[in-house]
VEXSE-191168 format. One line per 5 residues: their letters; for each residue z, x, y of N, C-alpha, C, O, CB. Coordinates in nm, 4 decimals. Each point is the difference from the previous one (the first is absolute). Glycine has a CB too. Example, Ala and Ser with C-alpha at 12.3 -4.5 7.8 and 13.67 -1.06 7.14 Angstrom:
BEGIN
AS) 0.7800,1.3190,-0.5690,0.0000,-0.0890,0.1190,0.0000,0.0900,0.1200,0.0665,0.1036,-0.0019,0.0581,-0.2928,-0.1154 ~ -0.1966,0.1542,0.2223,0.0060,0.0820,0.1190,0.0730,-0.0770,0.1090,0.0169,0.0509,0.1108,-0.2314,0.0675,-0.1736;
END
This chain:
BEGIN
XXXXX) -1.1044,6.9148,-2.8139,0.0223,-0.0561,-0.1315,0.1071,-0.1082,0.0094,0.0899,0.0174,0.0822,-0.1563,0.2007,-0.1923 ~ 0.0664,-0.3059,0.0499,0.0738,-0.1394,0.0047,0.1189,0.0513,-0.0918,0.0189,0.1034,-0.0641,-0.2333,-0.3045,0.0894 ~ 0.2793,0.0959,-0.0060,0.1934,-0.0225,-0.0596,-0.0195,-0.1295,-0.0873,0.0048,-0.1169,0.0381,0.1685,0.1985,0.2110 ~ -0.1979,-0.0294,-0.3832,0.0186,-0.1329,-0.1175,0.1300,-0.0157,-0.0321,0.0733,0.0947,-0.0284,-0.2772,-0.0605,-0.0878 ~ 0.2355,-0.1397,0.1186,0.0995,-0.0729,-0.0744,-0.0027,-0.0466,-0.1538,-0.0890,-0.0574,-0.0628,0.1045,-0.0026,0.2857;
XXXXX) 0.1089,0.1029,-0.2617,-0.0214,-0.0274,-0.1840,0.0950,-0.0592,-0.0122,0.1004,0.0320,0.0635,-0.1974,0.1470,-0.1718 ~ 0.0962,-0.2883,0.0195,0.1281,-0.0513,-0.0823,0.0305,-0.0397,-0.1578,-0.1151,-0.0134,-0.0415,0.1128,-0.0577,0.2585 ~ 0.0578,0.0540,-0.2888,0.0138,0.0169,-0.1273,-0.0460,-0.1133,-0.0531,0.0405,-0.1038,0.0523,0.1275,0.2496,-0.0383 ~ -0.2863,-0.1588,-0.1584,-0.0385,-0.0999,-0.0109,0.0976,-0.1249,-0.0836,-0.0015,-0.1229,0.0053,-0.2115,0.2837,0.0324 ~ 0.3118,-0.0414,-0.1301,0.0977,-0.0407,-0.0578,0.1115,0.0353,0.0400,0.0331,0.1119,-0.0393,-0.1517,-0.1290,-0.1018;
XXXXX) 0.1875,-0.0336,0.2027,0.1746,0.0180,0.0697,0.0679,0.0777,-0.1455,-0.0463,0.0072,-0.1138,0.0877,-0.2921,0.3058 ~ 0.0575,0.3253,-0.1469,0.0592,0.0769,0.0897,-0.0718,0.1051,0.0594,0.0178,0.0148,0.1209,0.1548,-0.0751,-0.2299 ~ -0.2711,0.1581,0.0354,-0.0661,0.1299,-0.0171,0.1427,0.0874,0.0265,0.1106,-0.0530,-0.0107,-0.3967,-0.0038,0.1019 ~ 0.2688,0.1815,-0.0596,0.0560,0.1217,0.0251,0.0754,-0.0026,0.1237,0.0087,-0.1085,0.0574,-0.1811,0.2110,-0.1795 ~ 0.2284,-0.0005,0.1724,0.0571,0.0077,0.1176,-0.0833,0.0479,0.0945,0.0312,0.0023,0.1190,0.1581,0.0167,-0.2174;
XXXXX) -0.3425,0.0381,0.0358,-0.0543,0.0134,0.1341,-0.0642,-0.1146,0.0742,0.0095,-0.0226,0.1207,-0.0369,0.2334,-0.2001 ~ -0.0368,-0.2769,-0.0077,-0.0537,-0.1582,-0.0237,0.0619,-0.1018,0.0086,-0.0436,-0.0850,0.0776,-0.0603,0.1578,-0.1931 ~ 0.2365,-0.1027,0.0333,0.0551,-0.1851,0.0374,-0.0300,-0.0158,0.1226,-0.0823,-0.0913,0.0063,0.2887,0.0564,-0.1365 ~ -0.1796,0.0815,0.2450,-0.0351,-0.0662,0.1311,-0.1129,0.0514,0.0463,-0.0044,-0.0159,0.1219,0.2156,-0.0241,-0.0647 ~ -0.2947,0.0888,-0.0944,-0.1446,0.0113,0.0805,0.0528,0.1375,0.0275,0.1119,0.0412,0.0306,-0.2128,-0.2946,0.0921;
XXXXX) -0.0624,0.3356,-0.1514,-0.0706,0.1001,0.1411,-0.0996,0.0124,0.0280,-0.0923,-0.0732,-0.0356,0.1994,0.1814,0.0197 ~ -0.1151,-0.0131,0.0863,-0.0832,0.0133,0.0994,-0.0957,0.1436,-0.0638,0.0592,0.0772,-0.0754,0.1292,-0.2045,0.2923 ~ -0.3094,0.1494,-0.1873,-0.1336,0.1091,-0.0498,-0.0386,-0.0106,0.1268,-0.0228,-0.0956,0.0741,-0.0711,0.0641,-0.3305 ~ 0.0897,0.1851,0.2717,-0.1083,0.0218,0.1001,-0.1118,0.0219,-0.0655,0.0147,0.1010,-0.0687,0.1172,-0.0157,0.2260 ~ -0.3054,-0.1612,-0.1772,-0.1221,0.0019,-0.0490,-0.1099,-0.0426,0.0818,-0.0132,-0.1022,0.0673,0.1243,0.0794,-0.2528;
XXXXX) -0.1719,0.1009,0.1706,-0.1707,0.0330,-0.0020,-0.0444,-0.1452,-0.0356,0.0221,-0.0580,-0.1063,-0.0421,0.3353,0.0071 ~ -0.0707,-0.3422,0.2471,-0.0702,-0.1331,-0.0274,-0.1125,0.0085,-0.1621,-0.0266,-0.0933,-0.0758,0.0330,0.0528,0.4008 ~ -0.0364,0.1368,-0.3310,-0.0796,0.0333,-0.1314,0.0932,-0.0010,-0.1320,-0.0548,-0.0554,-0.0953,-0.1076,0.2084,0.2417 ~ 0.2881,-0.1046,-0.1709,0.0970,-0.0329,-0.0438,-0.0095,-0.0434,-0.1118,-0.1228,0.0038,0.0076,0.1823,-0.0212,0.1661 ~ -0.0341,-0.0416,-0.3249,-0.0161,-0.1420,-0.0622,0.1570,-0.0162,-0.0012,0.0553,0.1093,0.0120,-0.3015,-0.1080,-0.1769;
XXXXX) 0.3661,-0.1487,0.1494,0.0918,-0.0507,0.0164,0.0833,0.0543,-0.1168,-0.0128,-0.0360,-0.1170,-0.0927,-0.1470,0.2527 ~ 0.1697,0.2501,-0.1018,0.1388,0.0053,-0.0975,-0.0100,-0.0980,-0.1165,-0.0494,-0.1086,0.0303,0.2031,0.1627,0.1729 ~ -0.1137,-0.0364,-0.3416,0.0249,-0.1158,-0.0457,0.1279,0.0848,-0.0719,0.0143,-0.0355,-0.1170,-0.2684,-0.1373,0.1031 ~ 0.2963,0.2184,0.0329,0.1362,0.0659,-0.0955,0.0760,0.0652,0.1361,-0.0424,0.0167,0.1143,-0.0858,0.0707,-0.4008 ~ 0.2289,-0.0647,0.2388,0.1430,0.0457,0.1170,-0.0163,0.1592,-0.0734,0.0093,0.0350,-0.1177,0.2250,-0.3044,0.1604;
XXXXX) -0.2677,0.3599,0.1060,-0.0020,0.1427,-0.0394,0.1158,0.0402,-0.1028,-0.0138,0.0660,-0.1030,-0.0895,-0.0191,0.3356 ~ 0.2609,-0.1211,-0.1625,0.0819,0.0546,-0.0687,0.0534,-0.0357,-0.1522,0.0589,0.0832,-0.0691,-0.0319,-0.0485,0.2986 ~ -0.0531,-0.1584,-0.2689,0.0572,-0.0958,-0.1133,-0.1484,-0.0433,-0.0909,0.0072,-0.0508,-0.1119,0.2317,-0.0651,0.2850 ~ -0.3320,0.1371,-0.1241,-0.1173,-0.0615,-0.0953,0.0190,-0.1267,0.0006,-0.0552,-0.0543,-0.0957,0.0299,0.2247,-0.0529 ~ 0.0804,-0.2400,0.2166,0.0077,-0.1814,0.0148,-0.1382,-0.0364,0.0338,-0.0845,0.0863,0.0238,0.3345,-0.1199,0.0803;
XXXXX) -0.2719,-0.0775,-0.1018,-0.0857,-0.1343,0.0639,0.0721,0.0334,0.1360,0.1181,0.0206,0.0279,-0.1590,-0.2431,-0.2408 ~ -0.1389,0.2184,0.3276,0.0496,-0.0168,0.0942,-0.1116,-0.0560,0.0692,-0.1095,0.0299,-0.0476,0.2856,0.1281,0.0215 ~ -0.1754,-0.2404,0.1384,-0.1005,-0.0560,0.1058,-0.0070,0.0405,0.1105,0.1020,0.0592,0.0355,-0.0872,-0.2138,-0.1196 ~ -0.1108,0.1473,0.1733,-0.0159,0.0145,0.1330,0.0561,-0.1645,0.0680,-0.0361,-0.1165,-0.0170,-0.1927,0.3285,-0.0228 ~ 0.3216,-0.1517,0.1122,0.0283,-0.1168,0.0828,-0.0745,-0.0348,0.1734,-0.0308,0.1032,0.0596,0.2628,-0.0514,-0.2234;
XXXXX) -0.2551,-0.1635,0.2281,-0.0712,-0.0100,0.0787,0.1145,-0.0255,0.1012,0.0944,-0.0787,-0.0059,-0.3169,0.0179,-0.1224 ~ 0.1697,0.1920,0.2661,0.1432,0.0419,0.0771,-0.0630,-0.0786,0.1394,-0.1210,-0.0128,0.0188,0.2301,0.3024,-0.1395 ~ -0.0240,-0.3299,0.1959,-0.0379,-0.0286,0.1215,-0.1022,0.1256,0.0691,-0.0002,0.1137,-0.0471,0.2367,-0.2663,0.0545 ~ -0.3114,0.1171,0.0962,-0.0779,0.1094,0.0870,0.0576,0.0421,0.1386,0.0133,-0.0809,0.0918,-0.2133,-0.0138,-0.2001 ~ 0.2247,0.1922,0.1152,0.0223,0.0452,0.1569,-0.0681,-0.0460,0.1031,-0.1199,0.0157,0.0232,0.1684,0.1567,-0.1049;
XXXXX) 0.0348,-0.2324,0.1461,-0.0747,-0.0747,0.1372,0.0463,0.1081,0.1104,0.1153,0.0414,0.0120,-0.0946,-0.3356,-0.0773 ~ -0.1500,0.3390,0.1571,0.1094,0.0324,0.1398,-0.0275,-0.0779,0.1140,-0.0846,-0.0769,0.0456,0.1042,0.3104,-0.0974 ~ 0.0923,-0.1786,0.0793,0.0669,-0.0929,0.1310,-0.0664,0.0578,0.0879,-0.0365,0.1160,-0.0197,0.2684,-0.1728,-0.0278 ~ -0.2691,-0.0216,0.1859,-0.0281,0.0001,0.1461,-0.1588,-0.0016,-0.0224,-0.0578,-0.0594,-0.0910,0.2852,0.2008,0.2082 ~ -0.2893,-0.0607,-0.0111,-0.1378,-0.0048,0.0282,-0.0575,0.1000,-0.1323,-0.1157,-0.0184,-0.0379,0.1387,-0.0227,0.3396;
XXXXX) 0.0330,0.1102,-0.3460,-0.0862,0.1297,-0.1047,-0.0961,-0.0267,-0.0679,-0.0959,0.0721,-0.0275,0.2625,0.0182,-0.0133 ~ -0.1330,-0.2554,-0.0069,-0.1243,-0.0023,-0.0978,-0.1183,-0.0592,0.0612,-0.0894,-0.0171,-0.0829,0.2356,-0.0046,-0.1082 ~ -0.1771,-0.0169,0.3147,-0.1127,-0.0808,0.0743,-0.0930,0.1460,0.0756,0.0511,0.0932,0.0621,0.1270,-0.3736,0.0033 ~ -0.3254,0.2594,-0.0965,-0.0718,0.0838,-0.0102,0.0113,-0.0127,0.1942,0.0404,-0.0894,0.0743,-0.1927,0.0758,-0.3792 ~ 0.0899,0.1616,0.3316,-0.0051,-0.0120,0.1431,-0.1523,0.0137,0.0205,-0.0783,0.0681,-0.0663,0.3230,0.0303,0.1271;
XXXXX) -0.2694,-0.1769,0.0442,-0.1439,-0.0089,0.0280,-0.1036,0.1165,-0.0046,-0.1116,-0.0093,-0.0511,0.2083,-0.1544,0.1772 ~ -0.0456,0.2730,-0.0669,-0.1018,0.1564,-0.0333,-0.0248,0.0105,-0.1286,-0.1013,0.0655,-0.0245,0.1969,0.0788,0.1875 ~ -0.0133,-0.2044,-0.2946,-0.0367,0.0125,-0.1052,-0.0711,-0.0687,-0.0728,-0.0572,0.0370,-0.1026,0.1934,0.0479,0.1352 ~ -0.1375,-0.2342,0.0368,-0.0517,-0.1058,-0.0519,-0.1669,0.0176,-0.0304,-0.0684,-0.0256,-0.0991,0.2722,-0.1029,0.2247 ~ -0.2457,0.2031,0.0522,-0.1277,-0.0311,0.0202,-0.0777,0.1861,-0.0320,-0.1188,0.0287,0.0147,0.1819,-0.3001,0.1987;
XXXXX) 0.0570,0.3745,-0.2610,-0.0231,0.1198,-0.0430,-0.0442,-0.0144,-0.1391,-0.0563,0.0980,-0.0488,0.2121,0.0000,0.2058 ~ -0.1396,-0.2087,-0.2337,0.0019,0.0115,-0.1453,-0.1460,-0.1414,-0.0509,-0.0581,-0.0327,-0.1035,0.4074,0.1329,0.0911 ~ -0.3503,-0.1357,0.1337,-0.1477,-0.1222,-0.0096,0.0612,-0.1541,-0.0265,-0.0678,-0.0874,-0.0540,-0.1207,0.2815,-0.0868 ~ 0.2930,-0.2098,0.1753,0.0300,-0.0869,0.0174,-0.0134,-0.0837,0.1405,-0.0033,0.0531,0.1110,0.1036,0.0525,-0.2960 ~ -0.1071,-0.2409,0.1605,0.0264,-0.0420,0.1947,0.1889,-0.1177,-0.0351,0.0381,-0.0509,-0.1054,-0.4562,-0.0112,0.2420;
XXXXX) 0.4715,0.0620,-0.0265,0.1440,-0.0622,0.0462,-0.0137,-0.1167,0.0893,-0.0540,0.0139,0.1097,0.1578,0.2093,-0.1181 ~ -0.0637,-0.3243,-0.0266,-0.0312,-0.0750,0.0734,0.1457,-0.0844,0.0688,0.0905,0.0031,-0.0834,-0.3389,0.0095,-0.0599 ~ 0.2831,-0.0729,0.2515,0.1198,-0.0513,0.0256,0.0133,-0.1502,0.0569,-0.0809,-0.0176,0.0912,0.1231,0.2577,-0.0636 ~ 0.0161,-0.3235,-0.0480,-0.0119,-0.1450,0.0356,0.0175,-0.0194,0.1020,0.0923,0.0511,0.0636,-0.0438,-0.1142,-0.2168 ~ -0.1636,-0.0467,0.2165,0.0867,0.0182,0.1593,-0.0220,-0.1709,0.0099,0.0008,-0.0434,0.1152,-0.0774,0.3423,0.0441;
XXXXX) 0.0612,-0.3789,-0.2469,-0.0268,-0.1089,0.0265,0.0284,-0.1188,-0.1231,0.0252,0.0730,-0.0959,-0.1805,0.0631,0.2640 ~ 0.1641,-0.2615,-0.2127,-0.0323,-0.0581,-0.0748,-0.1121,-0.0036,-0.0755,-0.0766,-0.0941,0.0210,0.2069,0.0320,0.0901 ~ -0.1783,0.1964,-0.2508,-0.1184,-0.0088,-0.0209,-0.0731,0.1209,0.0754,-0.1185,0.0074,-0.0324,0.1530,-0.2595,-0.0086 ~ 0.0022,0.3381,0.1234,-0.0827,0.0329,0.0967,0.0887,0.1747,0.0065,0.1065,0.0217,0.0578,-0.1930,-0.3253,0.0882 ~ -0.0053,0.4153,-0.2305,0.0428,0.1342,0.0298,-0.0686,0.1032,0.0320,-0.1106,0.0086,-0.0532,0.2334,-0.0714,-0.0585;
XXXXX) -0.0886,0.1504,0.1881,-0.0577,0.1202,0.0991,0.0152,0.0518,-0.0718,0.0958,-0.0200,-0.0747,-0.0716,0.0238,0.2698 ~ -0.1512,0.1367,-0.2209,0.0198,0.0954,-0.0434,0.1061,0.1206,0.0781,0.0358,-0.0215,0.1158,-0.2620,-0.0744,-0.2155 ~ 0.2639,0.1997,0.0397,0.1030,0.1041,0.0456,-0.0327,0.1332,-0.0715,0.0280,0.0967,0.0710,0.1595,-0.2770,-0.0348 ~ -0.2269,0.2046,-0.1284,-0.1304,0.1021,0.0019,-0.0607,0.0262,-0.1269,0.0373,-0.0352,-0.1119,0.0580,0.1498,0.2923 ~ -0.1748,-0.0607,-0.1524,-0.1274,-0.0088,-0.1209,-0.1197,-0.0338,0.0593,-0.0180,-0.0040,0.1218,0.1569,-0.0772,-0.3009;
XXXXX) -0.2560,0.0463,0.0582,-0.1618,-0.0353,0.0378,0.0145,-0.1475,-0.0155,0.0974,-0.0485,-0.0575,-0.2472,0.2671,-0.0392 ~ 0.0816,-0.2694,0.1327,0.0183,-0.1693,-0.0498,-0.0123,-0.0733,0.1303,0.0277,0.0586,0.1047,0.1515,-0.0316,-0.3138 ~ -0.2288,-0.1818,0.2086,0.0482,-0.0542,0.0907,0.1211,-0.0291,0.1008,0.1077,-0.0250,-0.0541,-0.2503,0.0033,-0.0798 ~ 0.1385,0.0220,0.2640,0.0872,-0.0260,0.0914,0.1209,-0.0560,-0.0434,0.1146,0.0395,-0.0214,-0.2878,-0.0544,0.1503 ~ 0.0808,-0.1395,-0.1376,0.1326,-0.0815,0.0009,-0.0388,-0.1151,-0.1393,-0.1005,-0.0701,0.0114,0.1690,0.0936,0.3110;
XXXX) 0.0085,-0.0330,-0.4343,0.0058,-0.1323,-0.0924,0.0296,-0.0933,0.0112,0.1214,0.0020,0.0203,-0.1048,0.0830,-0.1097 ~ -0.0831,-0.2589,0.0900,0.0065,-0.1119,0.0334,-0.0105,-0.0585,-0.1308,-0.0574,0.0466,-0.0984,-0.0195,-0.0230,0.3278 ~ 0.1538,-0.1557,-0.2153,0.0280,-0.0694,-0.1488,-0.1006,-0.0916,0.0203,-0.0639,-0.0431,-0.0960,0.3224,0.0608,0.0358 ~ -0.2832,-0.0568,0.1854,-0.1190,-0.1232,0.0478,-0.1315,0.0555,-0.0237,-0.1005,-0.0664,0.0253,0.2339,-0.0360,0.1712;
END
């Protein structure tokens, strides 16, 4: 379940609200529009996304070609080898 961000639609709001929080909710969910604690105006604010760091997020090839996908890798100007999956060998731009 995702981490929404709320903030007050009308400043100051309450003390739980003037500076924003945070809901833990259900993608099915519908958006806050009132502050649990004060009955204020409130919005969903749009939060940065978690990026991770290093290799974690790049699929590894057993999965690529486990799930019906094919991977392909550049080895040229225009010009890439497959690395696994069904599909042709090699892709040419010529």
């Amino acid at each position: 379940m995702p981490i929404y961000e709320y903030a007050p639609t009308d400043p100051p709001g309450c003390a739980a609200c003037c500076y924003g929080f945070e809901v833990l909710q259900r993608l099915s969910d519908p958006a806050l529009i009132h502050c649990p604690a004060c009955g204020g105006k409130v919005h969903r604010v749009l939060g940065a996304p978690q990026v991770v760091a290093g290799q974690a997020h790049v699929l590894r090839e057993k999965h690529v070609a486990k799930h019906g996908f094919t991977q392909y890798r550049r080895v040229g100007k225009g010009k890439y080898e497959k690395t696994a999956g069904k599909g042709p060998d090699t892709i040419s731009g010529d």
